[in-house]
Backbone as CSV, one residue per row, in Angstrom:
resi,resn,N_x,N_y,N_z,CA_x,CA_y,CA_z,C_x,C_y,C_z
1,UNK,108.251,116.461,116.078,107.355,115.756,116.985,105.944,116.329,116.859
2,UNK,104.804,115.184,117.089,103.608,116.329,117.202,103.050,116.072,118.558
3,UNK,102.605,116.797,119.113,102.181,116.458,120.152,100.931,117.569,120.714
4,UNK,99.624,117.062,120.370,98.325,117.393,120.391,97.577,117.646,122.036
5,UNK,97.195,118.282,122.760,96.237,118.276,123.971,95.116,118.246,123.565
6,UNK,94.449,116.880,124.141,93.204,116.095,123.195,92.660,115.222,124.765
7,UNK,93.052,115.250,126.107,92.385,114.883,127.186,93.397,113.542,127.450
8,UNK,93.053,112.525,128.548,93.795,111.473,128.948,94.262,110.850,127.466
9,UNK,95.394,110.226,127.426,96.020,109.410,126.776,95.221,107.746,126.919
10,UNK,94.832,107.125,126.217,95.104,105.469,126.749,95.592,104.402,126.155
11,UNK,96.242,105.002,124.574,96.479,103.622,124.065,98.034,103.955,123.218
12,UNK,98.569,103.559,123.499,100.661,103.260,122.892,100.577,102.281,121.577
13,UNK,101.050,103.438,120.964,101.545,101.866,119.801,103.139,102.488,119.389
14,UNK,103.723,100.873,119.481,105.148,101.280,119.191,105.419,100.061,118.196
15,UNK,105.958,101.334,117.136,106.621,100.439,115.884,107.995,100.293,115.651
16,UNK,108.481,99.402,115.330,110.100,99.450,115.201,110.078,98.684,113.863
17,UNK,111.115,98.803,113.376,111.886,98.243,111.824,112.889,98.794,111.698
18,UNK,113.802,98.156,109.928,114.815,99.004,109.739,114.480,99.326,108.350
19,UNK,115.654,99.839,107.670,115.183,100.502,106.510,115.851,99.374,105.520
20,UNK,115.468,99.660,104.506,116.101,98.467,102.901,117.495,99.342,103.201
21,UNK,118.467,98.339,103.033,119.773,98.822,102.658,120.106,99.790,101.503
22,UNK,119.733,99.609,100.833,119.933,100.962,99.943,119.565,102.128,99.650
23,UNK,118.858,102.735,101.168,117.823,103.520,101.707,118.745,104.461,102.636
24,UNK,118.856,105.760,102.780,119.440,106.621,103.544,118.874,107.161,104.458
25,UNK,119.099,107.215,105.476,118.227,107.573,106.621,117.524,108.687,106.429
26,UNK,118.281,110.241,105.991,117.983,110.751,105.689,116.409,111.198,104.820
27,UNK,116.421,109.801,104.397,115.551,110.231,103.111,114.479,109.221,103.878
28,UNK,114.472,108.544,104.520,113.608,107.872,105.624,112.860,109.444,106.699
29,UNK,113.741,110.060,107.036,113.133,110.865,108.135,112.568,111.923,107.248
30,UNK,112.831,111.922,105.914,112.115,113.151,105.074,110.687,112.339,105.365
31,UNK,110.523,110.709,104.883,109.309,110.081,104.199,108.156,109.891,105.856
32,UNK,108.973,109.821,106.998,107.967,109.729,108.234,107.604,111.642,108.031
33,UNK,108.048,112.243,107.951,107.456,113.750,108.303,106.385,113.782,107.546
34,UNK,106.745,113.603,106.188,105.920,113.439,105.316,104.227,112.643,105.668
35,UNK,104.560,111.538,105.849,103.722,110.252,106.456,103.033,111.525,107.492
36,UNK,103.792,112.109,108.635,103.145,112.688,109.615,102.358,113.675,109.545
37,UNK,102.854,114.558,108.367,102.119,115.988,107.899,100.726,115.108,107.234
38,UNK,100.990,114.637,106.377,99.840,113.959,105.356,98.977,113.202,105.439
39,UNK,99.021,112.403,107.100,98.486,111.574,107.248,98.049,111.525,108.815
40,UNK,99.080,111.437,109.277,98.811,111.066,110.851,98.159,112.104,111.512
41,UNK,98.993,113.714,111.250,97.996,114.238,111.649,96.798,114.725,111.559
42,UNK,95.858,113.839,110.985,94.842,114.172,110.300,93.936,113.027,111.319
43,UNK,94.606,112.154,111.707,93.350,110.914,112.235,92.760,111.858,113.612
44,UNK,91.472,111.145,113.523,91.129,111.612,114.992,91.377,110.795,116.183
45,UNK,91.655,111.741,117.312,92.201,111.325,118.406,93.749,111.077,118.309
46,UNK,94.608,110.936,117.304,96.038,110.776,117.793,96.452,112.080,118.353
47,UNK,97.152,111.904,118.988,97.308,113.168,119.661,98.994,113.012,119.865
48,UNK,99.688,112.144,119.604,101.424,112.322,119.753,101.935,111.669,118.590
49,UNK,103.108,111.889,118.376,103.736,111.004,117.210,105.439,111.749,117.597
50,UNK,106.304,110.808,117.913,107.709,110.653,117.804,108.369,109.972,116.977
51,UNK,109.611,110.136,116.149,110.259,109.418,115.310,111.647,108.582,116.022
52,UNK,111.711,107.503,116.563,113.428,107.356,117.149,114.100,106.493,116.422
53,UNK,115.155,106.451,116.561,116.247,105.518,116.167,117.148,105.096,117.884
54,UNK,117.567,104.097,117.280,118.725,103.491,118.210,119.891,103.457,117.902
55,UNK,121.405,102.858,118.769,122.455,102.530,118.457,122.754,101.642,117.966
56,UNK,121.303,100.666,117.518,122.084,99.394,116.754,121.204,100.204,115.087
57,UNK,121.229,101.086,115.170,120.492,101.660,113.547,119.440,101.281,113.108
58,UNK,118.636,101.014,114.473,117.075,100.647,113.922,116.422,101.632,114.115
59,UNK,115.190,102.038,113.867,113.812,103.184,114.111,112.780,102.784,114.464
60,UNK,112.184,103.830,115.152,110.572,103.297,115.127,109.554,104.519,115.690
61,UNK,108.571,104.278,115.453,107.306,105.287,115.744,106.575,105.258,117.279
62,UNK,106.774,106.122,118.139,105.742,106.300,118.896,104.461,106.908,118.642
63,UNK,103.598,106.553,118.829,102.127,107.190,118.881,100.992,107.137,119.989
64,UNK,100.571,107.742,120.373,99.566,108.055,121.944,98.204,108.352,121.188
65,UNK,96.913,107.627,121.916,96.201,107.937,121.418,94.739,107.863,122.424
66,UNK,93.791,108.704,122.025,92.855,109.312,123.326,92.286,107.552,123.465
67,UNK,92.100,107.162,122.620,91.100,105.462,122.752,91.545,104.249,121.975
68,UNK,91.285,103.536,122.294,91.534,102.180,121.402,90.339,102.247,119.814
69,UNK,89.089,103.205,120.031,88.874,103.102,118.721,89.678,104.014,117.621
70,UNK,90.178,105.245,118.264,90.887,106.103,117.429,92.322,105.438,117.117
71,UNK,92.597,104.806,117.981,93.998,103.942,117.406,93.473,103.059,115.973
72,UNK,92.716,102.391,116.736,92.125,101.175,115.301,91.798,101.682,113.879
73,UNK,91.208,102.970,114.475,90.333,103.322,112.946,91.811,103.850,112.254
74,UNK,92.780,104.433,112.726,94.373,104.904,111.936,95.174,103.934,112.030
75,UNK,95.070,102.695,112.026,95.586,101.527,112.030,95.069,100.926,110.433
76,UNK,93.671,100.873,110.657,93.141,100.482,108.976,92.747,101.173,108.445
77,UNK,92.975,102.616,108.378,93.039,103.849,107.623,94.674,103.460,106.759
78,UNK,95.639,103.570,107.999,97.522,103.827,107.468,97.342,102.967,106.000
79,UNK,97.326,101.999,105.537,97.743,100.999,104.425,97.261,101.845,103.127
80,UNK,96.268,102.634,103.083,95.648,103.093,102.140,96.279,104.066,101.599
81,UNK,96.679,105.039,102.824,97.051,106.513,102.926,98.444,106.429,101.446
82,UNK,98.771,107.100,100.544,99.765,107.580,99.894,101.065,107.507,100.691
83,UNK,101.049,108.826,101.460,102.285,108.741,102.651,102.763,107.657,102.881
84,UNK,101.839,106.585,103.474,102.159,105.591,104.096,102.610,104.544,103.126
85,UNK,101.573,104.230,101.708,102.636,103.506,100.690,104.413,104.180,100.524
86,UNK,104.456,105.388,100.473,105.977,105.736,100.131,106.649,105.761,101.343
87,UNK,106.192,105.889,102.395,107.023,105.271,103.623,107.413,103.727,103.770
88,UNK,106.568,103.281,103.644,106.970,101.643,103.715,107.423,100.856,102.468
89,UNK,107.381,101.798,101.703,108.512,101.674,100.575,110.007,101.416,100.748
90,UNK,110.356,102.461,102.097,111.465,102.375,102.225,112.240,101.362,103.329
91,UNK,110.902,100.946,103.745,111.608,99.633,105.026,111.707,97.962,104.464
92,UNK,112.119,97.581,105.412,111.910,95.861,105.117,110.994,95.540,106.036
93,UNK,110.059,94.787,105.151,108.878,94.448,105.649,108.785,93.130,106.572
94,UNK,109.576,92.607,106.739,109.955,91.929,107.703,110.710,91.853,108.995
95,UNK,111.245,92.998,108.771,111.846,93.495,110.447,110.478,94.512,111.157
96,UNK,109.598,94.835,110.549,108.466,95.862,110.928,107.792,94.996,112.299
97,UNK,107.606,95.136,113.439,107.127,95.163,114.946,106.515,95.775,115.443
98,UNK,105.255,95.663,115.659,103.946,96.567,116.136,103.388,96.308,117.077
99,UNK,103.851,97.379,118.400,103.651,96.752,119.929,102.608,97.688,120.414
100,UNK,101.150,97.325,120.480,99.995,98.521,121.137,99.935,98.061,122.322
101,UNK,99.421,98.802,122.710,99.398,98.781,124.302,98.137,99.562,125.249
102,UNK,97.791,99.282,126.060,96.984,100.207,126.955,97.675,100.400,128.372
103,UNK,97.310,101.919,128.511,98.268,102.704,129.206,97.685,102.635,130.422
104,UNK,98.128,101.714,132.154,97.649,101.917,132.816,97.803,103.225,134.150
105,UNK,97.814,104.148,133.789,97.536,105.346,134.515,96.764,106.242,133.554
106,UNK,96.486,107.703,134.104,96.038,108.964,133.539,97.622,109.478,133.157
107,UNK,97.409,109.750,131.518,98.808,110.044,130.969,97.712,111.625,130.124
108,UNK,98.363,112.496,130.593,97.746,113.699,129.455,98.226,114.056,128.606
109,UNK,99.530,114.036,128.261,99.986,114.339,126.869,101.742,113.521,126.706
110,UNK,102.533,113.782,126.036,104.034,113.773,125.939,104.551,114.923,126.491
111,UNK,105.415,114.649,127.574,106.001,115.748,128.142,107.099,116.532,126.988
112,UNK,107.512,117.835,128.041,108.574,118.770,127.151,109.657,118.161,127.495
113,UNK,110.288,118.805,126.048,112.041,118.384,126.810,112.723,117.420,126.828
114,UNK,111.960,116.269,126.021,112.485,114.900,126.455,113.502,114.272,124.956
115,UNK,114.350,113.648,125.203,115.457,113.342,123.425,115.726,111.976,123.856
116,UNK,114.599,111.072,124.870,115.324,109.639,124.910,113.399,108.938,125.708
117,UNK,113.406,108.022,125.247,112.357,107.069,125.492,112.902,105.743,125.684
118,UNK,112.716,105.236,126.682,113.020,103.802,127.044,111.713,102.690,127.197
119,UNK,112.085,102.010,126.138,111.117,101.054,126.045,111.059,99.665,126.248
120,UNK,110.665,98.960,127.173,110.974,97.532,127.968,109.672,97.007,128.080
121,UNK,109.544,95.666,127.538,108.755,95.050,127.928,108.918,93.307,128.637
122,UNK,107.921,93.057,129.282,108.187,91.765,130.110,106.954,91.089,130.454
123,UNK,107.374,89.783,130.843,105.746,88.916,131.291,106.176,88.521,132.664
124,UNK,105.484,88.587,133.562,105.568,88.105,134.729,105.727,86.491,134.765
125,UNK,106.677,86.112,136.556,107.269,85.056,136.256,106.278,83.753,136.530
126,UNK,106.377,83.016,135.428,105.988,81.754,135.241,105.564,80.982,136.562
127,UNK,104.147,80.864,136.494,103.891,79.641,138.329,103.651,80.426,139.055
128,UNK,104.237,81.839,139.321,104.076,82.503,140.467,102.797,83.194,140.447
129,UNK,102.243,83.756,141.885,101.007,84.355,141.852,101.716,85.929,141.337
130,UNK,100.715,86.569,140.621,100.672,87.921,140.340,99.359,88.889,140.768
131,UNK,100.107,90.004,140.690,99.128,90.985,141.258,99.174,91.738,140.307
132,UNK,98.226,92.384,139.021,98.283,93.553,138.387,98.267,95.558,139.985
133,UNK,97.606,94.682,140.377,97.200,95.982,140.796,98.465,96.357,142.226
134,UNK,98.937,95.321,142.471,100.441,95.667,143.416,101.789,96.004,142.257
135,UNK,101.552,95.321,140.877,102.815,95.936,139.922,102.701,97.699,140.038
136,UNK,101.550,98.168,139.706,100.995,99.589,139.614,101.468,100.293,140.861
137,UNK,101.309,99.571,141.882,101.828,100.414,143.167,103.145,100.621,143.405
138,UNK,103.799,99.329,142.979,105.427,99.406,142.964,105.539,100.864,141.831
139,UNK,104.853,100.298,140.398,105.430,101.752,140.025,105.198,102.786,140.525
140,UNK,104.030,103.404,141.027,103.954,104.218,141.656,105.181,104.977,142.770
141,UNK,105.138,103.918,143.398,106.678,104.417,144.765,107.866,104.951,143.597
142,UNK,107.928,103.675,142.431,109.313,104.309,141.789,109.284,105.602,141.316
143,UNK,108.436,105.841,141.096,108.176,107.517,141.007,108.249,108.464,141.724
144,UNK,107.712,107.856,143.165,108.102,109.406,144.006,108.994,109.073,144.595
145,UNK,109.833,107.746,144.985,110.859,107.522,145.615,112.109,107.479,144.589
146,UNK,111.923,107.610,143.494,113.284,107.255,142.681,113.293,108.203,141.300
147,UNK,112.566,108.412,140.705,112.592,108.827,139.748,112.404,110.416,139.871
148,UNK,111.656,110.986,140.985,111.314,112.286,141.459,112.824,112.738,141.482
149,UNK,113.524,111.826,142.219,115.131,112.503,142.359,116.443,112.561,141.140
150,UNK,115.747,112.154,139.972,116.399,112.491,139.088,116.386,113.242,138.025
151,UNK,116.750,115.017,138.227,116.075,115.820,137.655,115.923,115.612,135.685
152,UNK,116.365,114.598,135.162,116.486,114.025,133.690,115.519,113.556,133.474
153,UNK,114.393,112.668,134.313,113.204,112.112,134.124,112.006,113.058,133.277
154,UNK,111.728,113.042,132.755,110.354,114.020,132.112,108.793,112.731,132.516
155,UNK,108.814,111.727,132.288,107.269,111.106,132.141,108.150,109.382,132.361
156,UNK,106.338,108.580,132.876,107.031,107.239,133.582,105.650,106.966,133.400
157,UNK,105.442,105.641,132.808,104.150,105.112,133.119,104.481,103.508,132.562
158,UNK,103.536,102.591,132.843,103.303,100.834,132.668,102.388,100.810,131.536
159,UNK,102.366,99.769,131.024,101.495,99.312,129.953,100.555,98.421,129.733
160,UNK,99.921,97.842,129.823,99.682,96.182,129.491,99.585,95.540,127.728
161,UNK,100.245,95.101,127.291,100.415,94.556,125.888,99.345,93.821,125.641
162,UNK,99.400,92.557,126.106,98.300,91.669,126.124,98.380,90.774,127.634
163,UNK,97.380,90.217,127.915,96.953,89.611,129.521,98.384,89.252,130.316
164,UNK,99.322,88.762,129.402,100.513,88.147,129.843,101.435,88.972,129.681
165,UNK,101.411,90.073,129.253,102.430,90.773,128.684,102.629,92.558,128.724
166,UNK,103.600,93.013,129.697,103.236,94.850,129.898,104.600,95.060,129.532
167,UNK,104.671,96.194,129.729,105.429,96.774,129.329,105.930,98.474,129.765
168,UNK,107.228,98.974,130.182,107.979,99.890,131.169,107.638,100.942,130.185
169,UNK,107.569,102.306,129.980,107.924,103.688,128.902,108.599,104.624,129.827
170,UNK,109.546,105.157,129.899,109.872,106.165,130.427,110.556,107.469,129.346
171,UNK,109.922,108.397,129.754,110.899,109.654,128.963,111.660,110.580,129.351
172,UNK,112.759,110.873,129.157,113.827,111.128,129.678,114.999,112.252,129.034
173,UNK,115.048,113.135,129.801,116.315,113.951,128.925,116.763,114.314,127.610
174,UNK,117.555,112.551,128.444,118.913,112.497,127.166,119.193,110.875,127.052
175,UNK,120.033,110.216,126.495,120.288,109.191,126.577,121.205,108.582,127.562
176,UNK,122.163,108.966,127.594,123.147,108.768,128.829,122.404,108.449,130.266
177,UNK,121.444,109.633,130.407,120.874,109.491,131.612,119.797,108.230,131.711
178,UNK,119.006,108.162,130.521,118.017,107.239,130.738,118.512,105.428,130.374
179,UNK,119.593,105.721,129.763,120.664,103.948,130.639,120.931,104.581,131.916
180,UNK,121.424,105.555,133.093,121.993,105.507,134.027,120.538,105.320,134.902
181,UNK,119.500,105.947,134.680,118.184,105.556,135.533,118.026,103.928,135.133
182,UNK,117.940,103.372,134.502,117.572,102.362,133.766,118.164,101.152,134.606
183,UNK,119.528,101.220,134.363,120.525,100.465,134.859,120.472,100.541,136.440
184,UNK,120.613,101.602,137.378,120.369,102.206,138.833,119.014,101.232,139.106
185,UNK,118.213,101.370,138.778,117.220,99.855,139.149,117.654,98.743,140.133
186,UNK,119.039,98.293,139.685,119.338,97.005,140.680,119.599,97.698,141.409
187,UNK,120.253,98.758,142.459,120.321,99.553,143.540,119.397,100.013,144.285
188,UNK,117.956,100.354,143.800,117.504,100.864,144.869,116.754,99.845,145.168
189,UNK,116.196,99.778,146.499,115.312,98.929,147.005,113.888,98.803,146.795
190,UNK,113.242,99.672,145.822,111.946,100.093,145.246,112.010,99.552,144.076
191,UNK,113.086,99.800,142.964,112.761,99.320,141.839,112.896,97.813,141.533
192,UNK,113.769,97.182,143.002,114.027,95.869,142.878,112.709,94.904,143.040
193,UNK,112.116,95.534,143.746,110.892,95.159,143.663,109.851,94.811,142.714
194,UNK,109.899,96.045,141.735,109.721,95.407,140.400,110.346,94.795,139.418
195,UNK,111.611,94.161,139.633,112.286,93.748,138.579,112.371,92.476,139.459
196,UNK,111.501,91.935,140.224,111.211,90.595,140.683,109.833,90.152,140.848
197,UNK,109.470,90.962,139.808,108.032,90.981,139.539,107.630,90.078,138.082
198,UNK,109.025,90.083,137.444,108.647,89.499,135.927,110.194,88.764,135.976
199,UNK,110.171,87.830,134.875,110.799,87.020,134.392,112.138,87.849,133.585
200,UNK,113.708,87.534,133.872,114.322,88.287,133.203,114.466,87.529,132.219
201,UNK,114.080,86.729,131.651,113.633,86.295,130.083,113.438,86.428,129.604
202,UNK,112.371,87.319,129.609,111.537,87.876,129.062,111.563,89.191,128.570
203,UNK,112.452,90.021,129.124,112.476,91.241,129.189,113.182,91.476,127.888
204,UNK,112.688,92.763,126.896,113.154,93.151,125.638,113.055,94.677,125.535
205,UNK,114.300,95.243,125.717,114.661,96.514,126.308,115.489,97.079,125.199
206,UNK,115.255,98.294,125.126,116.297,99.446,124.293,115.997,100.537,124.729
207,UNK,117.077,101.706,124.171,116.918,103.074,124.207,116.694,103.580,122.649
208,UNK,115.955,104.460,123.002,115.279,105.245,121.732,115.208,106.831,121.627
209,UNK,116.015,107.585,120.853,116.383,108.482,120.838,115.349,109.710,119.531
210,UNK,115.347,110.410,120.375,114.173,111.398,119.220,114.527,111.465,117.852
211,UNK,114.643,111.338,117.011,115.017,111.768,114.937,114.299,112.921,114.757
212,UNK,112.952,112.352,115.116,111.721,114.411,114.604,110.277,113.739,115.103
């Protein structure tokens, strides 16, 4: 993992894909370290980088970054980079998914300790009036009313994708626990609140587990 102290966090980009079938994971998590030593950590302003996989055998990249220009400029920097040709060597270029985001709270770094990231995103429901700034408060409560009490939680923050579109991050433990927080949602009376805030249509959810 790298994880840099470089001041507020504000911008998420999350990548997911899978690898070419005749590609060993193994030799995938050699080519992101690689990618990470050679490249990533070199841009200015990134300041995090996680590797995960899931249970259906997909992967993908977290990255945190101080601004939306330091994201951009290592966005059309990556294609050039060496690393990054022999990394994407090894995927299919058509399962590749690139979700940025701006982070709405003060986020200062990637917490310690954490081997599970849950990543959900959703659009609020269709016709109805919305409030950006009452979603933020709901999360807020879920934090000190729900999530404070589960000593597995490490970090919790909202996103916004694009105008129509945010998105949940939480980091967490372990995996077990962060489906049992995840799932516990329809129970308490705080988080229900936000999960009648958006469209369950919409919603495109997994767990994501640390690799390096």
């Amino acid at each position: 993992m790298m994880n840099k102290t470089l001041g507020t966090l504000s911008v998420l980009g999350f990548a997911r894909y899978k690898k070419r079938e005749a590609v060993n994971a193994s030799d995938l998590i050699e080519a992101v370290l690689d990618w990470r030593r050679g490249f990533l950590d070199h841009q200015a302003g990134i300041a995090a980088h996680c590797f995960l996989g899931n249970l259906q055998g997909h992967f993908a990249d977290l990255i945190l970054a101080v601004d939306q220009t330091s994201y951009d400029a290592m966005v059309q920097a990556h294609p050039q980079a060496a690393a990054s040709q022999a990394m994407a060597a090894l995927l299919k270029p058509e399962s590749i998914r690139l979700t940025p985001s701006r982070i709405l709270k003060d986020f200062p770094a990637l917490p310690e300790d954490f081997a599970c990231v849950e990543f959900g995103s959703f659009r609020p429901v269709a016709g109805e009036a919305f409030d950006e700034d009452r979603l933020l408060e709901v999360s807020a409560q879920i934090e000190a009313d729900y999530l404070s009490r589960r000593p597995e939680s490490r970090a919790h923050f909202l996103a916004r994708i694009d105008p129509a579109t945010y998105a949940e991050v939480a980091f967490v433990q372990n995996l077990g626990a962060a489906r049992e927080i995840c799932f516990g949602y329809q129970d308490n009376n705080t988080c229900r609140q936000l999960l009648e805030m958006f469209d369950p249509r919409s919603v495109d959810l997994d767990f994501w587990f640390v690799l390096a």
